[in-house]
C-alpha positions in Angstrom: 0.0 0.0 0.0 1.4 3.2 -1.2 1.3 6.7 1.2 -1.6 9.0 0.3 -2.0 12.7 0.9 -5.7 14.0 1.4 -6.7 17.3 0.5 -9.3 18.9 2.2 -12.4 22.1 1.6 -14.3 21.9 4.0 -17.7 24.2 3.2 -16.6 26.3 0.5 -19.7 28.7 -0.4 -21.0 29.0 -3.8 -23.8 30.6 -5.4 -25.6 28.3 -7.7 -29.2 27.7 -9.5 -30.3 24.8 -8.1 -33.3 22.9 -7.7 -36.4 20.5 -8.9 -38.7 23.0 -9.4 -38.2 25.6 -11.5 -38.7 28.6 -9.1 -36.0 27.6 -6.8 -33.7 27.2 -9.8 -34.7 30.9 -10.8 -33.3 32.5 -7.8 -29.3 32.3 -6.9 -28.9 30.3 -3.4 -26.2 29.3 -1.3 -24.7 26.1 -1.1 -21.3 24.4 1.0 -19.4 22.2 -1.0 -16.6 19.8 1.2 -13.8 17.9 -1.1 -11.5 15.5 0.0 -9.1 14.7 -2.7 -6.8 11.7 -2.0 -3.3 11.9 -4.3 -1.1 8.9 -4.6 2.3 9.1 -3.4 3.2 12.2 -2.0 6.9 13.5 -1.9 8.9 14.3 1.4 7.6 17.4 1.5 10.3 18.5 4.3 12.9 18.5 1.3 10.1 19.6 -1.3 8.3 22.2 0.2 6.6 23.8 -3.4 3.4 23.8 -4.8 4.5 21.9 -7.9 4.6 18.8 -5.0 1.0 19.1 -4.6 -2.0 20.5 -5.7 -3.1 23.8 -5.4 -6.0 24.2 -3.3 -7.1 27.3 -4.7 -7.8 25.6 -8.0 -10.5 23.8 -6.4 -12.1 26.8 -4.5 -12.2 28.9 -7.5 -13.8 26.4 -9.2 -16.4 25.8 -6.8 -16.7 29.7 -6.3 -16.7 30.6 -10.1 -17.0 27.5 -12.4 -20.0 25.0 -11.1 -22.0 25.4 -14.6 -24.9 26.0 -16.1 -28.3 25.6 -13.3 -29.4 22.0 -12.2 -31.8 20.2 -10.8 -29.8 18.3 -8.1 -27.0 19.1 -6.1 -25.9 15.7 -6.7 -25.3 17.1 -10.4 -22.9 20.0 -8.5 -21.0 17.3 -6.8 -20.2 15.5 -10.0 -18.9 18.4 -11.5 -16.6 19.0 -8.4 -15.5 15.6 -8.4 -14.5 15.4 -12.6 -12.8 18.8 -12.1 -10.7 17.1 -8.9 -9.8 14.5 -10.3 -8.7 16.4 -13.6 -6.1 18.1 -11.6 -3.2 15.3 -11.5 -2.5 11.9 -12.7 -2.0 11.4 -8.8 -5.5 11.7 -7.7 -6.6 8.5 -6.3 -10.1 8.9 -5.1 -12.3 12.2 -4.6 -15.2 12.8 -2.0 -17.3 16.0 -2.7 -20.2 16.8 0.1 -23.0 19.6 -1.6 -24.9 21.1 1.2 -28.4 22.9 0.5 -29.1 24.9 3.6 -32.3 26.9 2.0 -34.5 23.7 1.0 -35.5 22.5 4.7 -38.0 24.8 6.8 -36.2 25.3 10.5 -33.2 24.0 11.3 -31.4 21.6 8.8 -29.7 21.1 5.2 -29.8 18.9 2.4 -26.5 17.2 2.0 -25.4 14.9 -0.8 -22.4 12.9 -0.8 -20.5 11.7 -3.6 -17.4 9.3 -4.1 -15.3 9.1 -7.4 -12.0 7.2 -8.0 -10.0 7.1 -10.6 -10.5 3.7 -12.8 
């Protein structure tokens, strides 16, 4: 068994149009999105302390901020489209785990919360 690093977001907002019915897909809403993003051998980072050694977290919040497409119907959708875009990032990315959290579709206290896993084939 080889060493893995995880990467982790943990409840990155986003704006996005999302829902079943199309007036809560008309309106902008908030949404969290965790990733954990597992990479496959990581260097000694004590004698290779540079971003090229890793991945660049950023890439993945600005694509969650900025990038999460067109409007959906599920946030099961907007965790695909996280998890494709982590896993795009390096030959070295075992496994992704992306967590979408709806806070505005429960009344009262709550969220929606979808969890997906991808790995690389």
């Amino acid at each position: 068994m080889s060493d893995v690093q995880i990467i982790r977001i943990e409840d990155a907002k986003a704006i996005a149009r999302v829902g079943v019915p199309e007036p809560e897909r008309a309106a902008p809403q908030e949404v969290r999105v965790s990733v954990a993003l597992a990479l496959d051998e990581p260097p000694d980072f004590v004698t290779n302390d540079r971003i090229g050694a890793t991945i660049d977290y950023d890439r993945i919040i600005r694509f969650i901020r900025d990038d999460l497409g067109a409007p959906a119907h599920l946030i099961e959708t907007l965790a695909d489209r996280v998890a494709g875009h982590c896993l795009s990032l390096s030959d070295r990315a075992r496994w992704v785990e992306v967590t979408v959290k709806k806070p505005s579709v429960l009344s009262g206290d709550g969220l929606a919360a979808v969890t997906i896993r991808r790995q690389r084939p």
